[in-house]
Rosetta silent file (secondary structure, phi, psi, omega in degrees, C-alpha in Angstrom):
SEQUENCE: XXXXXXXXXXXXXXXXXXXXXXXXXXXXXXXXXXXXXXXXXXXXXXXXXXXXXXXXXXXXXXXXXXXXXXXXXXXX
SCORE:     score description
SCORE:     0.000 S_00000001
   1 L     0.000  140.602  174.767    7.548   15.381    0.818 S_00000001
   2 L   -59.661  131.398  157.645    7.714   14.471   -3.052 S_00000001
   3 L  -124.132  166.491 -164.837    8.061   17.706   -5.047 S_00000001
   4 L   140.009  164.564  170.624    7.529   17.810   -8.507 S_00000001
   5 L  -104.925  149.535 -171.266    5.168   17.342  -11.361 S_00000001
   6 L  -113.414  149.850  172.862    3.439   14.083  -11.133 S_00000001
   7 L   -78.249  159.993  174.928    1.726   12.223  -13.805 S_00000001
   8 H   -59.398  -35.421  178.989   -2.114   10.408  -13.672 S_00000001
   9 H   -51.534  -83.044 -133.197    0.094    7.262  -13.457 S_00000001
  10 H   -63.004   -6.265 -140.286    1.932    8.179  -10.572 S_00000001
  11 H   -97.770  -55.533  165.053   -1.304    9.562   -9.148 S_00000001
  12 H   -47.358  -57.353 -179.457   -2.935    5.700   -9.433 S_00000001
  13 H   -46.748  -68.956 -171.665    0.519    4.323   -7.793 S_00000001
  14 H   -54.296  -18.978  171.786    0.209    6.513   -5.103 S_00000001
  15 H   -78.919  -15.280  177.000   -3.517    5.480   -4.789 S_00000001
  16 L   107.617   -1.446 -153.564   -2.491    1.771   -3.988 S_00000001
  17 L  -122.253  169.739  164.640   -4.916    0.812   -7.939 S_00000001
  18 L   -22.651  140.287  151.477   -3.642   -0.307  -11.178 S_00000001
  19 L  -132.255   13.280  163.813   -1.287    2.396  -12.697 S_00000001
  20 L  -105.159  169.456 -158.610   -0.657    1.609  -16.064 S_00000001
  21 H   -42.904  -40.466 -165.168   -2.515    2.872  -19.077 S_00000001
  22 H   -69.689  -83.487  158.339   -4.779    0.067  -19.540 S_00000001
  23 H    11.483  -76.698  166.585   -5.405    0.071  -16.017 S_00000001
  24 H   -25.308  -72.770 -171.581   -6.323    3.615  -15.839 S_00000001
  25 H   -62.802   -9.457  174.226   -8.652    3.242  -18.359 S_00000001
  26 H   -84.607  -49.382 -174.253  -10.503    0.652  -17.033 S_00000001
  27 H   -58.629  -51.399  176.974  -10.971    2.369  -13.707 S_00000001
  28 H   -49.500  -39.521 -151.099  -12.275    5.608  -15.704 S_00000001
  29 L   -90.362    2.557 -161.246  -14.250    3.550  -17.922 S_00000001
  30 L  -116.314  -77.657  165.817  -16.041    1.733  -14.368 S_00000001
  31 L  -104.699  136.795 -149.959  -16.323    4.904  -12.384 S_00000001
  32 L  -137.273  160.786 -177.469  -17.816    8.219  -12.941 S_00000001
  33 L  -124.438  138.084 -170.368  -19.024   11.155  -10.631 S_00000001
  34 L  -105.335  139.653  178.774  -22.461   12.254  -11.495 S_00000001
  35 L    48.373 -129.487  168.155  -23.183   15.969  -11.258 S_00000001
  36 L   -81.469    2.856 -171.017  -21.812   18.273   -8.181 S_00000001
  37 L   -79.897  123.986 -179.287  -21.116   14.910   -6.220 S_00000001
  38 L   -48.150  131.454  173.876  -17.298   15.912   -4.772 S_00000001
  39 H   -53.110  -43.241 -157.839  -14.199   13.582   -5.991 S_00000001
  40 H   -87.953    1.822  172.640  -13.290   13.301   -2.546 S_00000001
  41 H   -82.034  -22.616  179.684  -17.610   11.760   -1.524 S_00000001
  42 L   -39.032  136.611 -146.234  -17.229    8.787   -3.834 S_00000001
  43 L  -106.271  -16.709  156.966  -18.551    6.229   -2.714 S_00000001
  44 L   -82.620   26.495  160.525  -15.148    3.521   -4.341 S_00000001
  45 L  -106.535  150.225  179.643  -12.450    5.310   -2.905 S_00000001
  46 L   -62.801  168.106 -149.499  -11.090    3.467    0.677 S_00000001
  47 H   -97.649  -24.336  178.462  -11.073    5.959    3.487 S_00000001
  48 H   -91.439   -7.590  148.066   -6.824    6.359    3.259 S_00000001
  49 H   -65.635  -79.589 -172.251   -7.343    7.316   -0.490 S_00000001
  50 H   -39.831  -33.012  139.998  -10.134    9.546    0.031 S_00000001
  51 H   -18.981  -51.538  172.810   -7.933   11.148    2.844 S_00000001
  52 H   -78.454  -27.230  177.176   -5.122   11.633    0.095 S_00000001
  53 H   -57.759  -70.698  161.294   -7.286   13.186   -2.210 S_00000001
  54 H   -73.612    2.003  171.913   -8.451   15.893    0.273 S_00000001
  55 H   -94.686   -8.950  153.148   -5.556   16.507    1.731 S_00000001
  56 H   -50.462  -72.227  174.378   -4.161   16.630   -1.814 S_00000001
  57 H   -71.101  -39.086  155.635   -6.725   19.737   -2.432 S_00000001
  58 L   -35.651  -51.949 -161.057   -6.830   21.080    0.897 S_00000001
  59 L  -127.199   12.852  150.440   -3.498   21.830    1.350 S_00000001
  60 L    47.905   51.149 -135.620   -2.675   22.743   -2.718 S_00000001
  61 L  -116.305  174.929  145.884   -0.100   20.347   -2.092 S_00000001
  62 L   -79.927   27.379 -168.749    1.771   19.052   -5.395 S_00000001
  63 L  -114.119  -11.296  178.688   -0.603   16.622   -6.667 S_00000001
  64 H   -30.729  -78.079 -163.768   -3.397   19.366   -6.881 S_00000001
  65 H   -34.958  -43.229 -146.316   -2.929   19.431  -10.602 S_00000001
  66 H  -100.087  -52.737 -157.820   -3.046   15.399  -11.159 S_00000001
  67 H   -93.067   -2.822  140.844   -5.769   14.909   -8.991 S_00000001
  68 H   -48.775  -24.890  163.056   -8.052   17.970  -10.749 S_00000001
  69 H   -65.045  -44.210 -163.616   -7.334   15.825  -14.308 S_00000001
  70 H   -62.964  -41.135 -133.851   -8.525   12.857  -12.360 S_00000001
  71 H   -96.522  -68.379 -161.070  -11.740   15.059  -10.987 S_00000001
  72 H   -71.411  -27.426 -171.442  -12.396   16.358  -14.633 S_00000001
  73 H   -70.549  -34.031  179.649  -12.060   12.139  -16.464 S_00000001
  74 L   -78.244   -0.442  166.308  -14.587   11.073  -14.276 S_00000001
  75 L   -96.746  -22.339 -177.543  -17.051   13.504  -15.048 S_00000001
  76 L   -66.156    0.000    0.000  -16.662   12.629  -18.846 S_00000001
């Protein structure tokens, strides 16, 4: 297992999407989570991302961090 701290880039890479800045920002600027609806319930991530996500949170893993920034830009 990767230890370490990882950036929202690597955090894209690792999703299989775009991961450079522009990139990012387009996906942010496209999808948003409305209200109490869960990061890992979205209805665009593929079922082996949403998998990484909760198993990401689940298991406090080192990507927690990275994927709670991603969890808070999509609520903006």
């Amino acid at each position: 297992m990767e230890t370490g701290h990882h950036t929202l880039n690597d955090l894209f890479a690792q999703l299989g999407l775009g991961s450079d800045d522009t990139a990012i920002e387009d996906f942010l600027g496209r999808h948003h989570l409305a209200g109490e609806e869960k990061l890992t319930k979205a209805e665009f991530w593929s079922d082996s991302q949403r998998k990484f996500l909760h198993d990401a949170i689940v298991e406090d893993s080192d990507w927690c961090e990275v994927v709670d920034e991603l969890d808070a830009l999509l609520r903006h």
